[in-house]
N, C-alpha and C positions, 0 to 999 in steps of 0.2 A: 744189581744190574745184570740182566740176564746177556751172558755169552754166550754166542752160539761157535764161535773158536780160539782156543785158549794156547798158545804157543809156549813152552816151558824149556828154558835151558840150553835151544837149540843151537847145533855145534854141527860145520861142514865147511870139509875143506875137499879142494879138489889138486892131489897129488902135493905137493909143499905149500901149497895157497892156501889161505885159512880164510876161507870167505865170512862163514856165520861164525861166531866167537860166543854164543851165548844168549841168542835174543828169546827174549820174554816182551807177550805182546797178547790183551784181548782185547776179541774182534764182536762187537754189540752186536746185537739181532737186529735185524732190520733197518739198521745204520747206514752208511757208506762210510769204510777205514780207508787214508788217504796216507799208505806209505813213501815217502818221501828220500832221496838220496840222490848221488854221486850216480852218472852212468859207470857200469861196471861193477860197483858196490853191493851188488847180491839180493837187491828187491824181489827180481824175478827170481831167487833161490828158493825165496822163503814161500812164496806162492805156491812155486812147485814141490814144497813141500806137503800144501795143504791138499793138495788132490794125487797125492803120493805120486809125482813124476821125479821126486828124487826120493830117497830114505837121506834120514841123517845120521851124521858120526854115531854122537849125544842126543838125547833132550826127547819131547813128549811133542805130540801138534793132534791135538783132540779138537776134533768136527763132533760138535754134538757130544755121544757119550761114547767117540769110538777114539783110541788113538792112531792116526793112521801109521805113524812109525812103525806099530807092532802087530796092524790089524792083519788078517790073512787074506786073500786075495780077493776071495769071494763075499767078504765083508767092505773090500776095498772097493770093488765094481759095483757094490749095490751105495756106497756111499757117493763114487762118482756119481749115479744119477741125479743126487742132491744139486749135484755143482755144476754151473755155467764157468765155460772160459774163454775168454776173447783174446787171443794171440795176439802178440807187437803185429803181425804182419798178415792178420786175420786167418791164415793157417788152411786156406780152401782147397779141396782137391781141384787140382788145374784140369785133370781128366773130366770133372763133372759140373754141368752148368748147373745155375742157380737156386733152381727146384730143387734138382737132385742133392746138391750142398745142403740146404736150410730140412731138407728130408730126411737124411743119411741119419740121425740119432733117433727117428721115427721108427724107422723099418730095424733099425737095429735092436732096438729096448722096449718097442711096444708089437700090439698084434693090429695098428690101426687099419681099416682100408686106405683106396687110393681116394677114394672120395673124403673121407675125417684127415685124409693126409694132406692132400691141397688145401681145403680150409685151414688148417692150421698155418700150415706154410703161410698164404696169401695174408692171414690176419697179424702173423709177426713180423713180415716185408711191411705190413702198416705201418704197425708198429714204429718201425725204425725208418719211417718217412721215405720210404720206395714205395714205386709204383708195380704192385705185383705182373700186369699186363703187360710195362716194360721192361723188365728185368729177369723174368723167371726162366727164360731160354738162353739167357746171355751164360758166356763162359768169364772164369775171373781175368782171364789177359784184356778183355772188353769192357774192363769197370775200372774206374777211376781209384785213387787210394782211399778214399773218404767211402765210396759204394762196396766196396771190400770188407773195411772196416766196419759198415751197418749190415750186410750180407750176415761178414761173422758173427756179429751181435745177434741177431737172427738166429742163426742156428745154433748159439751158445743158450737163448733163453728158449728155445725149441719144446722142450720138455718140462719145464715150468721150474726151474731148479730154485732153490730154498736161497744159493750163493754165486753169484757171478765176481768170478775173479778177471780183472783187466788188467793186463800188461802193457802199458805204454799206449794206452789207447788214440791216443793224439801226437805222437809219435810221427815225423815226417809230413803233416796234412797243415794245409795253409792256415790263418787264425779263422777264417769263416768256417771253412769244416770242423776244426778244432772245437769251434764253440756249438755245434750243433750235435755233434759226439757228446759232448757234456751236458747239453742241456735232452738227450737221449737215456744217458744214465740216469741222472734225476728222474726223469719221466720213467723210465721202467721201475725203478725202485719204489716210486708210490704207486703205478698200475698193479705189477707183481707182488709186491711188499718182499722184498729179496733184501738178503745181506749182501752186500759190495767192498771188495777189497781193492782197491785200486793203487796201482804203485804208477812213479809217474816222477818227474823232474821239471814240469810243466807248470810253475808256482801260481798262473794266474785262473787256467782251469780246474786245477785241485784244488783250489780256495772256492771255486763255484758248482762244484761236485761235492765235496766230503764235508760229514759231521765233526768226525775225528782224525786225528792228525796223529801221525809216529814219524819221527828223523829216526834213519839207520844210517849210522857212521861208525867206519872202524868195524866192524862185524857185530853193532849192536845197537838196541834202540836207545838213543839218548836221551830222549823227550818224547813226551807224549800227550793229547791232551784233547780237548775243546778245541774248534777251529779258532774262536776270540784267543782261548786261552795259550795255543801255541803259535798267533800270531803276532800275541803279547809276551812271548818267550824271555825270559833274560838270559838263556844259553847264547852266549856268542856265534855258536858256529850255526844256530838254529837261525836267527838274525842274516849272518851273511847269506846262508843259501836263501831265505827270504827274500832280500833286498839286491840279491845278484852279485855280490860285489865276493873280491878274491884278493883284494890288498891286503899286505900282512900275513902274520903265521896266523894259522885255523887253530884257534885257543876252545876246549870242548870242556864244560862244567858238567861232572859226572853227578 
């Protein structure tokens, strides 16, 4: 099975908190990985590990054939380009409307004009089912949470990246938006043919987004699998956070 990100031994902790304790985790090519957990629990850690917004204690986090833990900078910046990221809170400069949002990774990392620049723009606003006409002059205090949310998608898949990594992507947004977020993901992943990592706590949409499934609990993945296959889990704790329930003590089969 070809990996395109291989997580090895990863270890972070923040000041006495020991968030990561060891996770071991691949991510298929072309897939969508649907990391799974507890708000608080360190999903979004391990993410930003992958496009080195943190370094770790320990451990390896290999994009392709690079490690980012130990890459140098300028091997880090040109792997950034590979990678899409959609923030929990879509992440837009408040200072710059629409255009210039879904543009700002254009003008930075390519030599395009303003005319191959608008195109593109307008065809990724497609994309993610806005109206480029209506939207491209709006600023983000003027966009609902769900048009924020496809804005960022927009300019996360701007430059055509190989991995879009989603934080909480449906986070906060009613179930109607929620379910058109996801069914956006899907849609880019076979337009694009992109590797997708998606963390999330949102059990009814991650079942309709992801191929593959990882539970992180305790600072590490405890299961992992086929969507059938870790819907069909006999981990207890994989079960409750499944089925929502919090009765009892949380019993975790290693």
């Amino acid at each position: 099975m070809d990996h395109i990100i291989r997580i090895k031994n990863l270890h972070k902790s923040f000041g006495p908190k020991r968030v990561l304790k060891g996770v071991n985790l691949n991510v298929v090519r072309g897939k969508t990985t649907v990391i799974l957990g507890l708000s608080g629990g360190g999903k979004s850690t391990i993410i930003k590990h992958i496009v080195r917004l943190l370094k770790p204690d320990r451990g390896e986090v290999w994009v392709e054939d690079v490690d980012m833990a130990r890459a140098d900078e300028e091997t880090v910046m040109r792997m950034r380009k590979k990678i899409g990221y959609l923030f929990q809170s879509g992440a837009l400069f408040d200072s710059m409307n629409v255009y210039e949002n879904v543009s700002f990774p254009l003008r930075e990392h390519t030599e395009m004009g303003e005319r191959e620049i608008e195109r593109k723009v307008r065809e990724r606003l497609k994309m993610v089912a806005l109206n480029p006409d209506d939207v491209l002059k709006l600023y983000p205090d003027e966009l609902s949470g769900g048009m924020r949310k496809r804005v960022g998608l927009a300019r996360a898949t701007i430059l055509d990246p190989e991995i879009i990594l989603y934080d909480e992507p449906t986070s906060g947004l009613d179930p109607i938006t929620s379910d058109l977020i996801t069914k956006l993901i899907r849609s880019l992943q076979e337009q694009l043919h992109v590797t997708s990592v998606l963390i999330s706590h949102d059990i009814e949409e991650s079942f309709k987004a992801g191929d593959y499934f990882a539970m992180l609990y305790d600072g590490r993945i405890i299961e992992y699998g086929r969507k059938e296959e870790f819907r069909h889990s006999s981990n207890p704790y994989v079960q409750q956070f499944i089925n929502g329930r919090s009765e009892g003590p949380i019993t975790v089969i290693r």
